[in-house]
KEFITOR-676313 format. One line per field, with one value per residue (C-alpha): x negated, y negated, z negated; residue in one letter; residue number from 1. Coordinates in nm, 2 decimals. Layout:
<sites>
c1: [X	...]
c2: [Y	...]
c3: [Z	...]
residu: [A	...]
num: [NUM	...]
</sites>
This chain:
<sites>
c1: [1.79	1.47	1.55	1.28	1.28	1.07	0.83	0.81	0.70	0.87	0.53	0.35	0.60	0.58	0.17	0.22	0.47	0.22	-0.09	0.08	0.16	0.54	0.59	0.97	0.98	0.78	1.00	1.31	1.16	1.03	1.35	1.50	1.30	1.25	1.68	1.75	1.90	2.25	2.40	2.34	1.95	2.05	2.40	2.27	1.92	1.86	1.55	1.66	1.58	1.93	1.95	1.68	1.60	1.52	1.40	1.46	1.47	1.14	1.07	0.95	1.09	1.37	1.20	1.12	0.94	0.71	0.58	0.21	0.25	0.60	0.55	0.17	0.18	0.41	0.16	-0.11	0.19	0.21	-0.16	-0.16	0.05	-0.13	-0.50	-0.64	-1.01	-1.11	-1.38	-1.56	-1.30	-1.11	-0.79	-0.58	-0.21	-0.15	0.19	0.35	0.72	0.91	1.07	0.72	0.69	0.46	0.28	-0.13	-0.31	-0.60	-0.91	-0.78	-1.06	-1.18	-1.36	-1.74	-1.75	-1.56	-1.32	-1.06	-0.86	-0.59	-0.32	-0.09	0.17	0.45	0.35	0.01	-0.34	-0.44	-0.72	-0.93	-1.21	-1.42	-1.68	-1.98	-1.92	-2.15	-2.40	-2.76	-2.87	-2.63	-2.37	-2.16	-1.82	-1.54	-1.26	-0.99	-0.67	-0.42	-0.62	-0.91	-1.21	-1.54	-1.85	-1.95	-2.25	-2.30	-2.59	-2.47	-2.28	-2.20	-1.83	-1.75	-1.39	-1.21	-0.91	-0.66	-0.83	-1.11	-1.25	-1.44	-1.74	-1.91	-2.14	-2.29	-2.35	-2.09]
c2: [-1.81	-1.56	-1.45	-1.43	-1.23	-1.40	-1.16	-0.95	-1.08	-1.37	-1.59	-1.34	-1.46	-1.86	-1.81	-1.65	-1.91	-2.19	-1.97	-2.00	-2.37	-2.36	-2.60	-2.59	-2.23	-2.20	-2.48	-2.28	-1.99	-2.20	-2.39	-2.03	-1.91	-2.22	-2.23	-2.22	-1.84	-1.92	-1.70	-1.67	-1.50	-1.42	-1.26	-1.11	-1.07	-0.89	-0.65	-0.36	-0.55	-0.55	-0.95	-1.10	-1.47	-1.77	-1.92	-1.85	-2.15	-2.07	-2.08	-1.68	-1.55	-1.34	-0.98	-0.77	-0.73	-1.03	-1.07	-1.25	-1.32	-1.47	-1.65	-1.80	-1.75	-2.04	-2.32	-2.12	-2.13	-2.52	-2.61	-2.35	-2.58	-2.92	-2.74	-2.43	-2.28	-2.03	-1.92	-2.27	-2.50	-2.72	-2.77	-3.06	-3.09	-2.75	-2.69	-3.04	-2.98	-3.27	-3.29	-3.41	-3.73	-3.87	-3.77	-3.65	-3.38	-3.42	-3.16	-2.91	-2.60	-2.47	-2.18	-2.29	-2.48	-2.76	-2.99	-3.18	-3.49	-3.57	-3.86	-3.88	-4.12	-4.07	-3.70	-3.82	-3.85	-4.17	-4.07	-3.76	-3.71	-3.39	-3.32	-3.09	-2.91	-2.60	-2.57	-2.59	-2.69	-2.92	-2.75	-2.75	-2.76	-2.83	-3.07	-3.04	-3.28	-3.21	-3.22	-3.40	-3.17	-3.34	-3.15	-3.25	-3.20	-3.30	-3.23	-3.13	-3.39	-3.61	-3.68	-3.83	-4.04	-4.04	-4.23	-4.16	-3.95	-3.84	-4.19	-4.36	-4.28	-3.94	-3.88	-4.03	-3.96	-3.98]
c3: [4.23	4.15	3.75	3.54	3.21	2.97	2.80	3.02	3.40	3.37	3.31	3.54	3.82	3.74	3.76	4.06	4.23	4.12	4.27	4.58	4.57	4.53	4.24	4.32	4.24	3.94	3.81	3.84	3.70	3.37	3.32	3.30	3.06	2.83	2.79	2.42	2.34	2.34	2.02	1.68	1.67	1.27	1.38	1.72	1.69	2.06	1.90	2.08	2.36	2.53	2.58	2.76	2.85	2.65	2.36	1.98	1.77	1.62	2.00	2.03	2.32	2.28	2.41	2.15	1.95	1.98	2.38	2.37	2.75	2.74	2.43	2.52	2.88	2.90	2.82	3.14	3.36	3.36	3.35	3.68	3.84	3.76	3.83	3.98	3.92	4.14	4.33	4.24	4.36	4.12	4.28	4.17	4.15	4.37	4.22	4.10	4.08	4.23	3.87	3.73	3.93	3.73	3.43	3.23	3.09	2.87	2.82	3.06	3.05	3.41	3.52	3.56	3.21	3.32	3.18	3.29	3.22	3.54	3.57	3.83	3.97	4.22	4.29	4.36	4.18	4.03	3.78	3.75	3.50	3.58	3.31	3.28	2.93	2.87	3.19	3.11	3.45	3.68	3.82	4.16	4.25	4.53	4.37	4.64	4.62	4.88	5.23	5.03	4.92	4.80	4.65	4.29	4.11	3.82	3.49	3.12	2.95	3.27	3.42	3.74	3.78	4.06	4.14	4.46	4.71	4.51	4.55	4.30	4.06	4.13	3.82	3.53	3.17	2.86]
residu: [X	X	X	X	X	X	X	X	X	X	X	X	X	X	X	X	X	X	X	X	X	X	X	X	X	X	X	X	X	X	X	X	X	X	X	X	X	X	X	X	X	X	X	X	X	X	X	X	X	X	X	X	X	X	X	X	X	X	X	X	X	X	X	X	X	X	X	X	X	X	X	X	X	X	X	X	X	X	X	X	X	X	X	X	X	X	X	X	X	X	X	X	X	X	X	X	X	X	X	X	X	X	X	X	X	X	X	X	X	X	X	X	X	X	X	X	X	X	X	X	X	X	X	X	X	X	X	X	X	X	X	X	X	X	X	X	X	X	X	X	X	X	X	X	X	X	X	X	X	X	X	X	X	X	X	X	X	X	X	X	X	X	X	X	X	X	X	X	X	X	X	X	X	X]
num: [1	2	3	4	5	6	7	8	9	10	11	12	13	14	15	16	17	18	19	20	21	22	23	24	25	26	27	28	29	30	31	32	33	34	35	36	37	38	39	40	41	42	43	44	45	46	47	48	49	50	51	52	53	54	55	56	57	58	59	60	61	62	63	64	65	66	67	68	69	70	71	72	73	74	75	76	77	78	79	80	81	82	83	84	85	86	87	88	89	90	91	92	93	94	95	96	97	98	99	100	101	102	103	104	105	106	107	108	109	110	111	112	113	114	115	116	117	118	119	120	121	122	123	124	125	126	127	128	129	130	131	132	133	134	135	136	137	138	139	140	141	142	143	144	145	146	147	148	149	150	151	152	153	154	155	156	157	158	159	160	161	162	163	164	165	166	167	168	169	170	171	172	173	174]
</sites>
């Protein structure tokens, strides 16, 4: 098993895993950093920094003193692995661990002022809601879901829904 050491590159390596599509990986690694700290935090409070790994039971990570990537980075890891925006792609689902069969997100923020809402079933896509939030002239993207990649293009303030396979409604107003 790859260790991570949460607070230090510990979300850095589950980004990384679900950059390069393996959700199985960047499961492991956030299942080891999200264990609960298994002593007494009042008793043997690891500040010197010679315990590493898990959660605190005010939910700070256990690296000292207080670690902004490992105790924020944890919420960037997982919407990396439900959607990707790079480049002007919106990629949809790249790192779904097998664990997450089925499952949402709501108001997901992408690169290229958009915003997403996604719902998927079985491992697989059955809503998506892409909306336009802060262009001022319509705006263009690739939305790729597994071998599926449409172009989008939509004006401020309009959505498009899709349902499996990018199929469905591609643009209209709120």
């Amino acid at each position: 098993m790859v260790r991570a050491r949460w607070g230090g590159p510990g979300p850095g390596k589950i980004a990384l895993r679900a950059r390069l599509g393996d959700g199985a990986t960047a499961a492991a690694l956030l299942r080891e950093a999200t264990v609960p700290y298994g002593r007494d935090p009042d008793v043997y409070a690891p500040a010197e920094g010679t315990e590493w790994g898990g959660l605190l039971p005010n939910l700070f990570s256990t690296h000292p003193p207080f670690q902004m990537d490992g105790n924020f980075g944890l919420m960037a890891c997982i919407v990396e692995m439900l959607i990707q925006s790079h480049g002007g792609l919106l990629q949809v689902l790249p790192a779904l661990p097998a664990e997450w069969p089925d499952g949402s997100a709501r108001g997901i923020r992408c690169r290229g002022g958009w915003t997403v809402d996604l719902r998927w079933q079985a491992g697989e896509i059955v809503e998506l809601v892409v909306r336009a939030e802060s262009a001022r002239e319509a705006r263009t993207s690739r939305v790729r879901c597994g071998a599926t990649t449409i172009e989008l293009t939509l004006k401020p303030g309009e959505e498009a829904l899709f349902g499996p396979a990018l199929v469905g409604n591609r643009g209209g107003s709120r």
